[in-house]
VOLUMKOL-476788 format. One line per field, with one value per residue (C-alpha): residue in three letters; residue number from 1; x, y, z. Coordinates in Angstrom, 3 decimals. Layout:
resn	(ALA/...)
resi	(NUM/...)
x	(X/...)
y	(Y/...)
z	(Z/...)
// end
This chain:
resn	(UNK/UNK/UNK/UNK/UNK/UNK/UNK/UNK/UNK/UNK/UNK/UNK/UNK/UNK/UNK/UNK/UNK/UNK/UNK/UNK/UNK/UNK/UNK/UNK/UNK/UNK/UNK/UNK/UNK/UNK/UNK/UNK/UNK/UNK/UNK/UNK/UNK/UNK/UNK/UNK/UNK/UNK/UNK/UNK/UNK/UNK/UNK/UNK/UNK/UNK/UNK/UNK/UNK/UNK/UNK/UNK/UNK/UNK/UNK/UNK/UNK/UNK/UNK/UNK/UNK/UNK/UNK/UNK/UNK/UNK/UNK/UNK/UNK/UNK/UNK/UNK/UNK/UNK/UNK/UNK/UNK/UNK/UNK/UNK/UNK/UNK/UNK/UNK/UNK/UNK/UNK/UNK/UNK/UNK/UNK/UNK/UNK/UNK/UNK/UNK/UNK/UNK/UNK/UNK/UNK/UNK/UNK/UNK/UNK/UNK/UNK/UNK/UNK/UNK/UNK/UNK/UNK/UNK/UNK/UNK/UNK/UNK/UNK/UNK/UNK/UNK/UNK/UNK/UNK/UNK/UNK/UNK/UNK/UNK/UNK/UNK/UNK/UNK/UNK/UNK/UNK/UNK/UNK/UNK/UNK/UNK/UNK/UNK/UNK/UNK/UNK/UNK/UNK/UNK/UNK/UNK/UNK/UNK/UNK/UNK/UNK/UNK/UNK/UNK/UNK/UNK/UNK/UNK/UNK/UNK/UNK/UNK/UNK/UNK/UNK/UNK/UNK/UNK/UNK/UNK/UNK/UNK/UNK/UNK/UNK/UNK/UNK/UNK/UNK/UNK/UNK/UNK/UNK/UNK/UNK/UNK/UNK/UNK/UNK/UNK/UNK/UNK/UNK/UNK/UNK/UNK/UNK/UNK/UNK/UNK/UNK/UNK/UNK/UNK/UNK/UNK/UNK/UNK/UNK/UNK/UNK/UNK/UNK)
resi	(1/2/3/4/5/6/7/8/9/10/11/12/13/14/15/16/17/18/19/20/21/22/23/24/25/26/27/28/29/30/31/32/33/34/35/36/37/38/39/40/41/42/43/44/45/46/47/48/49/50/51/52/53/54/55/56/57/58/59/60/61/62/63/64/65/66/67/68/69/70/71/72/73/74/75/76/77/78/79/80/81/82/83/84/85/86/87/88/89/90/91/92/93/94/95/96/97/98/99/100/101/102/103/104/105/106/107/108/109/110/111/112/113/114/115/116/117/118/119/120/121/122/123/124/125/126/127/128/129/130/131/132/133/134/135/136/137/138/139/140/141/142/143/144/145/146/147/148/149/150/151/152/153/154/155/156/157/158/159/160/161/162/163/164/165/166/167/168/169/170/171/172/173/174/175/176/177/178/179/180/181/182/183/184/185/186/187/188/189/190/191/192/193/194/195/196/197/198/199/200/201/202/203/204/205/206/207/208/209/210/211/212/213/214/215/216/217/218/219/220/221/222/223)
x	(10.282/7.637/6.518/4.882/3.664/4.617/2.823/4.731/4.263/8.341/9.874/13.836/12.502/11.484/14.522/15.917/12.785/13.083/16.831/15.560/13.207/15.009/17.700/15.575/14.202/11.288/10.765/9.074/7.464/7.350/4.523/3.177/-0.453/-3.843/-4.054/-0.376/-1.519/-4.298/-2.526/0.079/-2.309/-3.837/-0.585/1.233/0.065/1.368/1.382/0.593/0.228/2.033/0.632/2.067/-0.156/1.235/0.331/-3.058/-5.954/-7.977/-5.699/-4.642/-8.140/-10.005/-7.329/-8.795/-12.145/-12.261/-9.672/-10.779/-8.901/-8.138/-4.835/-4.151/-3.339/-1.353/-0.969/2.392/1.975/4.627/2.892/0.638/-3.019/-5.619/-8.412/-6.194/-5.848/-9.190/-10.203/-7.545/-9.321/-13.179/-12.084/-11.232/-6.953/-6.292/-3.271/-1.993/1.922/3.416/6.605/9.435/8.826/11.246/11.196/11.307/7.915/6.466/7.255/5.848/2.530/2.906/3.413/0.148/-1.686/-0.539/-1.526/-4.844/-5.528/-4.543/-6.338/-9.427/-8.702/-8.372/-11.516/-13.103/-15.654/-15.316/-16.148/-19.331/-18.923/-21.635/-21.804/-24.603/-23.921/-26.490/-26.141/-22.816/-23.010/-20.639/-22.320/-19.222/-20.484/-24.037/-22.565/-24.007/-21.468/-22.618/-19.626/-19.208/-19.236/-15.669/-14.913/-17.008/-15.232/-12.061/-13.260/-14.775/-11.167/-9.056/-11.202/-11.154/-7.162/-6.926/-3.768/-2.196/-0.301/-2.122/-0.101/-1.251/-0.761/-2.855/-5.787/-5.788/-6.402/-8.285/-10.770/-9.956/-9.725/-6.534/-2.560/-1.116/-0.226/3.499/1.124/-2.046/-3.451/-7.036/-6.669/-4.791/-8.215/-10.956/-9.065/-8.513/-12.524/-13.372/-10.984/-13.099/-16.320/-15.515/-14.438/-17.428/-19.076/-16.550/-15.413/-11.298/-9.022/-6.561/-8.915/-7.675/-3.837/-1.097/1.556/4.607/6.134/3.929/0.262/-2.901/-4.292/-6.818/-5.621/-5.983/-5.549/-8.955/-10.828)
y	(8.264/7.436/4.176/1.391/-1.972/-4.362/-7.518/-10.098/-13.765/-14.361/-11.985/-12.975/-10.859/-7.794/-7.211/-5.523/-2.782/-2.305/-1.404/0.945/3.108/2.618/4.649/7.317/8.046/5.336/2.536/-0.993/-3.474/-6.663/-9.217/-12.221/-12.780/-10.658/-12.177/-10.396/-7.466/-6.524/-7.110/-4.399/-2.000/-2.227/-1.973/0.927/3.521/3.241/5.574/3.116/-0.655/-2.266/-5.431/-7.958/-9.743/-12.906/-13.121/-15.969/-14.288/-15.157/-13.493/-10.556/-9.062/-10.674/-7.607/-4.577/-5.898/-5.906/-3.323/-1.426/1.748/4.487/3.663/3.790/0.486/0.310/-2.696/-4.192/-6.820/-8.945/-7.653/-4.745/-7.107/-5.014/-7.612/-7.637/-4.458/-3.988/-6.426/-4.488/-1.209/-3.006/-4.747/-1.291/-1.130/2.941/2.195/-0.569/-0.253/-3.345/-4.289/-4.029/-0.273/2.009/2.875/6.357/6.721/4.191/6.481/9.232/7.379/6.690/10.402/11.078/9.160/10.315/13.998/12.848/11.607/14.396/16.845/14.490/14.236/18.014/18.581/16.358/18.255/16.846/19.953/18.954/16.121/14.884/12.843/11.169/9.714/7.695/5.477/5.824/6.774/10.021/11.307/12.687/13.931/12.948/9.085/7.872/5.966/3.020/2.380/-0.130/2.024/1.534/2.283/5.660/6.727/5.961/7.750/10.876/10.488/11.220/13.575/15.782/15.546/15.876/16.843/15.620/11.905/10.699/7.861/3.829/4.225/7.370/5.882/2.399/4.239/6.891/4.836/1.445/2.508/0.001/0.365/-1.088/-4.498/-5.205/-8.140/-6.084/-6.147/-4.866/-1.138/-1.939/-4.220/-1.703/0.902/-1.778/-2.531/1.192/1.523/-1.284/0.376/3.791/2.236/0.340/4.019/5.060/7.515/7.034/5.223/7.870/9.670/7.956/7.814/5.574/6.791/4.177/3.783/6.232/6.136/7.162/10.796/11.736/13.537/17.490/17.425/15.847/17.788)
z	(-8.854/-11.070/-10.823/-13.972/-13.566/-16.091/-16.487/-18.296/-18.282/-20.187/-17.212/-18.665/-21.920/-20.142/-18.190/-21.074/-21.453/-17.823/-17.390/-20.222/-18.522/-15.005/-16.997/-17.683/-14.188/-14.469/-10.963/-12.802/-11.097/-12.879/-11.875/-14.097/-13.592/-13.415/-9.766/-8.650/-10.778/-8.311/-5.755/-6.576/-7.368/-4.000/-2.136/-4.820/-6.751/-10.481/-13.292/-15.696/-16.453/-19.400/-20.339/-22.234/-24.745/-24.566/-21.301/-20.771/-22.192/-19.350/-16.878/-18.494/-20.157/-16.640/-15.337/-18.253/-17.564/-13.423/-12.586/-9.610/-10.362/-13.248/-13.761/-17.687/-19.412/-22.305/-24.127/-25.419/-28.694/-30.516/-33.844/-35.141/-35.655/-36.434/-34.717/-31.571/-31.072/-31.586/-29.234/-26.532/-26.753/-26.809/-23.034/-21.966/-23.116/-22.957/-25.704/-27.842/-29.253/-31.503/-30.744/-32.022/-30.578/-29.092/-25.847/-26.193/-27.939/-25.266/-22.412/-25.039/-24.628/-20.884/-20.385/-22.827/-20.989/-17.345/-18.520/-19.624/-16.060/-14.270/-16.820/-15.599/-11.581/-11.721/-13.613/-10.880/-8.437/-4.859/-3.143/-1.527/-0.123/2.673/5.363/6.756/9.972/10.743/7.461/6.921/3.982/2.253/-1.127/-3.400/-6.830/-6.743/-5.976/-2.590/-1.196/1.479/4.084/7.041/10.494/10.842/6.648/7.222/10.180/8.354/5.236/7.066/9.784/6.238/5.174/8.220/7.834/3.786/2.496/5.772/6.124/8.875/10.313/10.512/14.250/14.712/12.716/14.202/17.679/16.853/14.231/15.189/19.233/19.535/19.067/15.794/16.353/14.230/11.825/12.182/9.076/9.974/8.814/5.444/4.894/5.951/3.208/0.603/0.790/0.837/-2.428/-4.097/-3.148/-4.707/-7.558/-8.254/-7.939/-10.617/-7.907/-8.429/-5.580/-5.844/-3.291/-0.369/-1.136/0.246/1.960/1.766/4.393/6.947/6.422/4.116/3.083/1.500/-1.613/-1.424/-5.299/-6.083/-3.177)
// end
């Protein structure tokens, strides 16, 4: 099911959007802060973020601004203003829609934009990808990429396997060289850091792909 993050600070007044696109095959996550935002994104992968404008300036454009992955944004406004939606698309908003809209042309957009990304990912050239062992460091697309020991073994562990789900278990003993504890958090962190490093090379998250409910892989689609 594809899945949207919504970011709404008046949650009772998005309910009605959400049974909406629930009805037409869409999964929403509702959060109401930048800081439960971020935290979604590092736990799901979404195909897009709709973000309320009414939501605290500080919080919602501190999200556009220090998002650590390529997910499109698309921002949701109780009226068409020209300086706002300027101001949206200047702090890095991919689309801007004033309400009242109708939800069919929304998902329009959210399907726009989806194809746009992919068109990208799959333009993307991660065939040569090094590893240098003694640094651990990986080079992807002339981006040198500077790794903890343990976040390079991880990296080059996924890599090895891509295309594969390679179970939590499997890579806490094999990478980790321990058995996955039931409140072990310790692998989660290592890929949640590597995430945030690629990202700050502009190299996309989406590399290194969660697996709900079994494990990580490292995505054959952008290899």
């Amino acid at each position: 099911m594809k899945k949207i993050l919504l970011i709404d600070q008046q949650l009772t007044h998005s309910l009605r959007l959400c049974q909406q696109m629930e009805s037409m095959g869409y999964s929403i996550e509702i959060v109401d802060n930048g800081f439960n935002a971020l935290v979604e994104l590092e736990r799901n992968e979404f195909e897009v973020i709709l973000l309320d404008y009414s939501v605290p300036k500080m919080e919602s454009f501190w999200l556009l601004m220090a998002k650590h992955c390529h997910t499109p944004v698309i921002v949701l406004a109780n009226d068409n203003n020209d300086l706002e939606r300027i101001h949206a698309f200047e702090l890095g908003a991919d689309d801007y829609i004033a309400s009242p809209f109708n939800v069919k042309e929304l998902l329009l957009r959210v399907n726009v934009l989806r194809r746009r990304s992919e068109k990208v990912v799959h333009q993307s050239d991660f065939d040569d990808i090094l590893f240098d062992d003694t640094n651990n460091t990986v080079m992807l697309n002339t981006q040198h990429l500077k790794l903890t020991q343990t976040e390079y073994r991880l990296f080059k562990y996924l890599f090895q396997r891509k295309g594969e789900v390679v179970t939590k278990a499997e890579l806490q003993m094999r990478v980790l060289h321990k058995e996955l504890g039931e409140f072990d958090r310790n692998l989660d962190m290592h890929i949640s850091n590597t995430r945030r490093k690629m990202a700050n090379k502009c190299l996309p998250r989406e590399l290194i792909n969660t697996v709900r409910g079994k494990g990580y892989c490292f995505s054959p689609i952008l290899i």
